[in-house]
C-alpha positions as CSV (number, residue, x, y, z in Angstrom):
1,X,6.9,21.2,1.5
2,X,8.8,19.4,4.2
3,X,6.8,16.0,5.3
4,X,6.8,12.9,7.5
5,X,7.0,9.9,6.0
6,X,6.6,7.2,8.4
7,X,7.1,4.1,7.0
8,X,8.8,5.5,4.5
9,X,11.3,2.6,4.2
10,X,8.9,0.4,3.0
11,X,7.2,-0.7,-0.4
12,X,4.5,2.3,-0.5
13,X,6.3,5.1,1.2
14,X,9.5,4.5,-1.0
15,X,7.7,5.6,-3.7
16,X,6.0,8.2,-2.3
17,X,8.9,9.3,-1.2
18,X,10.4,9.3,-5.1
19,X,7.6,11.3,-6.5
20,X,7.3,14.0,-3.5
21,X,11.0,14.5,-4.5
22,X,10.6,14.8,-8.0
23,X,8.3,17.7,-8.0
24,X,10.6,19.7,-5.6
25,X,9.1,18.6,-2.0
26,X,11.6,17.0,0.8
27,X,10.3,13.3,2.5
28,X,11.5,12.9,6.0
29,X,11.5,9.2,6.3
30,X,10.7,7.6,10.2
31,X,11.0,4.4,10.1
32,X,12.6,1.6,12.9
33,X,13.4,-0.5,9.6
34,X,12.0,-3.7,11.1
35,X,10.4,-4.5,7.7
36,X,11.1,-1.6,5.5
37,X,14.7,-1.1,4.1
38,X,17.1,1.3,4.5
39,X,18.6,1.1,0.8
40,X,14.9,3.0,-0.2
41,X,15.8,5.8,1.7
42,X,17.4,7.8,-1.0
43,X,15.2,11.3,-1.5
44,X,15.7,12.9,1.8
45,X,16.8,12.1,5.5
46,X,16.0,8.6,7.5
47,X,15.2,9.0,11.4
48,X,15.7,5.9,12.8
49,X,12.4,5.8,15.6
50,X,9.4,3.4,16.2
51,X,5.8,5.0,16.3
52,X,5.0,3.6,19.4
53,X,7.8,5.7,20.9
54,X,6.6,9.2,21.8
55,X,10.3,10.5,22.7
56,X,11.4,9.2,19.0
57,X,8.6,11.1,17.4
58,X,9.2,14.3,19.5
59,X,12.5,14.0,18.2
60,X,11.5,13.9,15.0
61,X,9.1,16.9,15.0
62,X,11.5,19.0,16.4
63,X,14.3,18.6,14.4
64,X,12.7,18.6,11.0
65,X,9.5,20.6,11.8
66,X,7.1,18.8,9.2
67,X,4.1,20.6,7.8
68,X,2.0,17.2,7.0
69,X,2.4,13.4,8.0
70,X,2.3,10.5,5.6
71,X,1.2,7.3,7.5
72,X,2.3,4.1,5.6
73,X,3.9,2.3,9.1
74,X,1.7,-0.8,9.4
75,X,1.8,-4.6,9.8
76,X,-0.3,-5.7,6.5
77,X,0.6,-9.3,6.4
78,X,-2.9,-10.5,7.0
79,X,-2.0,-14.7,8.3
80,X,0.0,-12.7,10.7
81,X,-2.7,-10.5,12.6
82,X,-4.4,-13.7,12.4
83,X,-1.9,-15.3,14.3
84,X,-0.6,-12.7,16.2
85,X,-3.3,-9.8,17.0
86,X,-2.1,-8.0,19.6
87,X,1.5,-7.4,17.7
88,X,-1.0,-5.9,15.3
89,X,-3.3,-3.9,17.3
90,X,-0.6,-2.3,19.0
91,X,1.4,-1.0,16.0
92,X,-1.5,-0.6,13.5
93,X,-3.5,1.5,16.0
94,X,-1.9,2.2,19.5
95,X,0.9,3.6,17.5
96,X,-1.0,5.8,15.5
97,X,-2.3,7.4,18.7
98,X,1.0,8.4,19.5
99,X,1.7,9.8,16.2
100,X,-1.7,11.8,17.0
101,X,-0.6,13.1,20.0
102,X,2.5,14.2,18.6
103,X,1.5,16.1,15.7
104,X,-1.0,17.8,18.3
105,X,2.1,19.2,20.2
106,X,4.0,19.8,17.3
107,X,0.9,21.8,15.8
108,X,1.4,20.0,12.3
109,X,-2.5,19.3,11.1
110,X,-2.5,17.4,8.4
111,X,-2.4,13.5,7.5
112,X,-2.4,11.3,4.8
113,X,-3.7,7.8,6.1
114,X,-2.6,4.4,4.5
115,X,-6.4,2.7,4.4
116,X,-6.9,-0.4,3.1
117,X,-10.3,-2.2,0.7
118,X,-9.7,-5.1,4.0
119,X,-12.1,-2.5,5.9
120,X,-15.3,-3.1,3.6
121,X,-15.1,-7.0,4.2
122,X,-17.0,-9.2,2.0
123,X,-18.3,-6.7,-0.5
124,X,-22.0,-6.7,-0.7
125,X,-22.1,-4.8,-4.0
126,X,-19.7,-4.3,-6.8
127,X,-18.4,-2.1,-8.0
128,X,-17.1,-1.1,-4.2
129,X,-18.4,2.5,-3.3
130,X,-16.8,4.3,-0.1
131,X,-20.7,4.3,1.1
132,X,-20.2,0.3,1.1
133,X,-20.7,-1.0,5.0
134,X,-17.4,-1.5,6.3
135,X,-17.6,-4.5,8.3
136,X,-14.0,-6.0,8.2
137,X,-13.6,-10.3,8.3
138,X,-9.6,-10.4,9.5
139,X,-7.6,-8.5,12.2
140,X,-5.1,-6.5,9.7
141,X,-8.6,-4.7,8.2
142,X,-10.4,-4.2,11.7
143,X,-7.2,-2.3,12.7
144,X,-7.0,-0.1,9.7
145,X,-11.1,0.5,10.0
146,X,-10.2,1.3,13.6
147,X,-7.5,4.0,12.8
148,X,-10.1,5.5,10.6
149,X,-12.7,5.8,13.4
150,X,-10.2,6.7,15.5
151,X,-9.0,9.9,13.2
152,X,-12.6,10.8,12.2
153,X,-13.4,11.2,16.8
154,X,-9.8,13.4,16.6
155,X,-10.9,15.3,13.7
156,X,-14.3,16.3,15.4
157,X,-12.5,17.6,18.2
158,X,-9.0,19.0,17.1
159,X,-7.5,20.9,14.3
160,X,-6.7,17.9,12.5
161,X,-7.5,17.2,8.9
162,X,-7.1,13.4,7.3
163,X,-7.7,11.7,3.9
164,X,-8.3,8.4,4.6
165,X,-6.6,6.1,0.9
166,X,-8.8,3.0,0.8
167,X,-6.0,1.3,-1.4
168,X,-7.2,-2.3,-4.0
169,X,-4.3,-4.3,-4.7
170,X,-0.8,-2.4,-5.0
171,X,1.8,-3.7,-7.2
172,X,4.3,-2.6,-9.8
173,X,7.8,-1.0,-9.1
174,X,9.2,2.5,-10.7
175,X,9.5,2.1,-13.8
176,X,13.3,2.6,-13.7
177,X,14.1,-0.2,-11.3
178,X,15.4,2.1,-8.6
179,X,12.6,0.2,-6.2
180,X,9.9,-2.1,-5.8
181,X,8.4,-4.5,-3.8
182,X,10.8,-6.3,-1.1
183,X,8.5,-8.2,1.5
184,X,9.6,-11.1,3.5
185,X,7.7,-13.2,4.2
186,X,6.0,-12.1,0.3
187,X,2.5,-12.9,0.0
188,X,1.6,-10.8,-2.7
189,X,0.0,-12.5,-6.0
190,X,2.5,-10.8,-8.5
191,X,6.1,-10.8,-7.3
192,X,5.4,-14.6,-5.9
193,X,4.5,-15.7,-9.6
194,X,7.3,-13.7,-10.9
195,X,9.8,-15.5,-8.4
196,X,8.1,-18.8,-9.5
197,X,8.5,-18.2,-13.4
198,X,12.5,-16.9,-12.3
199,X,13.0,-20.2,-11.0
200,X,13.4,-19.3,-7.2
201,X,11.8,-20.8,-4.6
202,X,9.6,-23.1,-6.0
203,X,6.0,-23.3,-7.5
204,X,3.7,-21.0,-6.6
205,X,0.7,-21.2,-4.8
206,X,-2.9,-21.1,-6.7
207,X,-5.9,-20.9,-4.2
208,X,-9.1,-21.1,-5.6
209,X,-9.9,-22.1,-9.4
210,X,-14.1,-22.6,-9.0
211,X,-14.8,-19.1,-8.3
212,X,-17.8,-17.7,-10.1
213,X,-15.7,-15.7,-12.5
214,X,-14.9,-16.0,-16.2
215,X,-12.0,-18.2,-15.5
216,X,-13.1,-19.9,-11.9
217,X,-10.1,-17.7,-9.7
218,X,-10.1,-14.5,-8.3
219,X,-10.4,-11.0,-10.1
220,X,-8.7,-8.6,-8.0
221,X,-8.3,-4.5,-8.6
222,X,-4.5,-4.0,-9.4
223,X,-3.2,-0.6,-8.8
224,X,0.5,0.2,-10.1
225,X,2.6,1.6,-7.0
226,X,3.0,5.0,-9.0
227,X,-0.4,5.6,-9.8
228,X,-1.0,5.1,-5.7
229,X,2.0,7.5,-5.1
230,X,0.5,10.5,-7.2
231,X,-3.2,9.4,-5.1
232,X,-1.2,10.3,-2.1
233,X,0.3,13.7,-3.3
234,X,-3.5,14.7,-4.8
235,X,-4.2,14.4,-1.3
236,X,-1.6,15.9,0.4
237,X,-2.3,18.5,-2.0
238,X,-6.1,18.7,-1.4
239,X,-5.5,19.0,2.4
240,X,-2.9,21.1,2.5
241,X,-4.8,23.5,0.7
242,X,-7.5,24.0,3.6
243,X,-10.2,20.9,2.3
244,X,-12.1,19.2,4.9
245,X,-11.1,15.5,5.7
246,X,-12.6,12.5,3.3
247,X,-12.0,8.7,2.8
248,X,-11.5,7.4,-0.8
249,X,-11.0,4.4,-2.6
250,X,-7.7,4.6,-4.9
251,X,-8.0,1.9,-7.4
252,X,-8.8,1.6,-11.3
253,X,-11.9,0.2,-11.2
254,X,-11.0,-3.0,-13.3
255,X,-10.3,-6.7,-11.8
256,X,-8.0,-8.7,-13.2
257,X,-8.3,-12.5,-12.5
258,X,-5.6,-14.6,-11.3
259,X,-5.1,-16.4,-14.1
260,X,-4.7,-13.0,-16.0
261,X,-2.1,-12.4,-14.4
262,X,-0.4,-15.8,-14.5
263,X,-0.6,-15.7,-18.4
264,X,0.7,-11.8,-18.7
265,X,4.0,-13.0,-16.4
266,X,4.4,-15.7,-18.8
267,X,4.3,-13.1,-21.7
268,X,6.3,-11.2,-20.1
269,X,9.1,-13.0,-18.9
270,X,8.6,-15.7,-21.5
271,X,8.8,-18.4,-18.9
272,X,6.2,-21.0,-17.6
273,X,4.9,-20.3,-14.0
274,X,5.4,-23.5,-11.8
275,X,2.2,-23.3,-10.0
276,X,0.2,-25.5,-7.4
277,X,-3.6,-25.5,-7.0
278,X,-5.0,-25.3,-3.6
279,X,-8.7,-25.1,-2.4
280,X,-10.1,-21.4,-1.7
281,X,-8.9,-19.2,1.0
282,X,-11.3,-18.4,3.9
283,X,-12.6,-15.4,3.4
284,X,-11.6,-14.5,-0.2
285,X,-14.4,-13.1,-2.6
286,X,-14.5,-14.0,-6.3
287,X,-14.0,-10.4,-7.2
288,X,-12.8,-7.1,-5.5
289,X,-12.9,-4.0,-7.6
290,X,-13.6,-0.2,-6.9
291,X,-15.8,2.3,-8.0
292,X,-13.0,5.5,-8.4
293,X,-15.8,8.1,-8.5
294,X,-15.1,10.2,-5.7
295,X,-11.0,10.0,-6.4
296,X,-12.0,10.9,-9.8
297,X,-13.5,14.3,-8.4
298,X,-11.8,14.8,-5.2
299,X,-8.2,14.3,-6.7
300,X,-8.3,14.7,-10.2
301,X,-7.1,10.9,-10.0
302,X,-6.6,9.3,-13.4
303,X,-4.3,6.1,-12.8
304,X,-2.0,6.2,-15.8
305,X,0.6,3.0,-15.4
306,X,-2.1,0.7,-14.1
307,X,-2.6,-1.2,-17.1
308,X,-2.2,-5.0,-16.5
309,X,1.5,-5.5,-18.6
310,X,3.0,-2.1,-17.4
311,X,2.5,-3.2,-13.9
312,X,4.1,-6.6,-14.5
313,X,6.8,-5.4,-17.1
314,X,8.0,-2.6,-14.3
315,X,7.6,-5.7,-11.6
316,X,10.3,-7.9,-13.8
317,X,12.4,-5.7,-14.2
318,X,13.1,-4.7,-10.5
319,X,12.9,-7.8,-9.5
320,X,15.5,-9.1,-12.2
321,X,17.9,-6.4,-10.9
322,X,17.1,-7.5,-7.2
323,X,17.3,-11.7,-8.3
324,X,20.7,-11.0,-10.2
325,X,19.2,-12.1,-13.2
326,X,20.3,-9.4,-15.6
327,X,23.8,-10.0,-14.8
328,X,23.2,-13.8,-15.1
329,X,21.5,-13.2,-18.5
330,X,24.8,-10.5,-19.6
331,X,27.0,-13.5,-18.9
């Protein structure tokens, strides 16, 4: 199968791109590299283009003729749709209409949407069900909860059929270092306490240790990149096959607590992690997990590198490669 990846320079759609290629499929990567990275692109063809460009996406469609989309092309950072919004609306969702109106011209009918938890909010109920009100608190989650209204009006009108991945916290790196995580500015808990315990950069920051949890910080859901990749090809799969559309959380159904993972880094890279404590974040819960029901039925979806240490251990080692630390360790 021949499909668009757009984004698929970036963290996500990297890896996606890896395992589509693996089991014999070809990954057209679109992507303007503005964040993602051209050195990822290394399992099929890059087309250079911005979503909000009809022309580039034309382009696209016609030369490589895809029989699905992959949607991973978004501004996540969430300080940053705080700060900047319309930046935000205007990628996250005005460019998604243009991909829309593309595929409708190039008659390609199915699409696998990069969702996010951000669109339930404040959870009212845990573990988090895809029947949980979706009532978003920050400007990256209201986009994505946008897109998905916006596919489910398409989809009751035109031959169009989505799956909607609500993703929980995505970390990790393939487990043979060939790629990982590489976001700048990185706000992600894992790869900033792994940079901390490497000696780069400084301590890290801690926000929040009086939570009502075991250890007073967060317990987030932690799902390794890989595990999230085969999510996305169960999907592809499912729609690709004829299935209706459907939303679904993709996580494991655990939380770990920050403090967790400070203390498996530690073990692993068998350094300290410098770290600073700082009062709570607006808007952050004490815990954020998912109840993987419906991927459990829908997909087949059994997470199988999600364990806490696996997804650090894989972490380390990319980033070592990516920090020059093996080579500084060899000499």
């Amino acid at each position: 199968m021949r499909v668009l990846i757009v984004g698929g320079a970036g963290y996500i759609g990297s890896h996606v791109c890896k395992a589509l290629a693996a089991r014999g499929d070809e990954p057209i990567v679109f992507d303007n590299l503005s964040r993602g990275h051209e050195h990822a692109v290394r399992w099929g063809p890059l087309f250079k283009g911005d979503i909000q460009n009809r022309a580039d996406l034309d382009a696209a469609f016609v030369q490589y003729q895809p029989e699905a989309v992959m949607h991973f092309a978004a501004n996540i950072e969430v300080g940053e749709g705080q700060r900047e919004p319309l930046a935000f609306w205007e990628n996250n969702v005005a460019g998604v209409v243009t991909l829309l109106g593309a595929m409708k011209q190039a008659g390609c009918h199915a699409l696998v949407f990069s969702s996010t938890c951000a669109t339930y909010g404040t959870p009212q109920s845990l573990p988090l069900t895809e029947d949980e009100p979706q009532t978003p608190i920050n400007v990256y989650g209201r986009t994505k909860l946008a897109v998905e209204q916006l596919l489910a009006d398409v989809a009751s009108a035109e031959d169009l059929r989505y799956a909607a991945l609500r993703y929980f916290n995505a970390s990790g790196a393939s487990p043979d270092g060939d790629i990982g995580e590489e976001h700048d500015p990185e706000t992600h808990l894992i790869p900033n306490a792994l940079k901390a315990a490497a000696g780069l950069g400084g301590p890290m920051k801690l926000f929040g240790t009086d939570y009502d949890t075991a250890d007073g910080t967060c317990e987030r859901d932690f799902i390794h990149v890989m595990d999230l990749a085969a999510a996305h090809l169960a999907a592809l799969d499912r729609l690709t096959a004829g299935a209706p559309s459907f939303q679904c959380n993709v996580g494991t159904g655990t939380g770990y607590s920050v403090k967790a993972v400070l203390d498996m880094v530690e073990a692993i890279t068998g350094r300290p992690v410098p770290h600073e404590v700082h009062g709570r974040r607006a808007g952050d819960p004490p815990r954020l997990y998912a109840d993987v029901t419906r991927s459990r039925e829908l997909l087949d979806f059994q997470p199988q590198y999600s364990d806490l240490k696996t997804i650090i251990r894989d972490a380390w080692n990319f980033h070592r490669k990516v920090w020059g630390l093996v080579e500084a360790e060899a000499s």
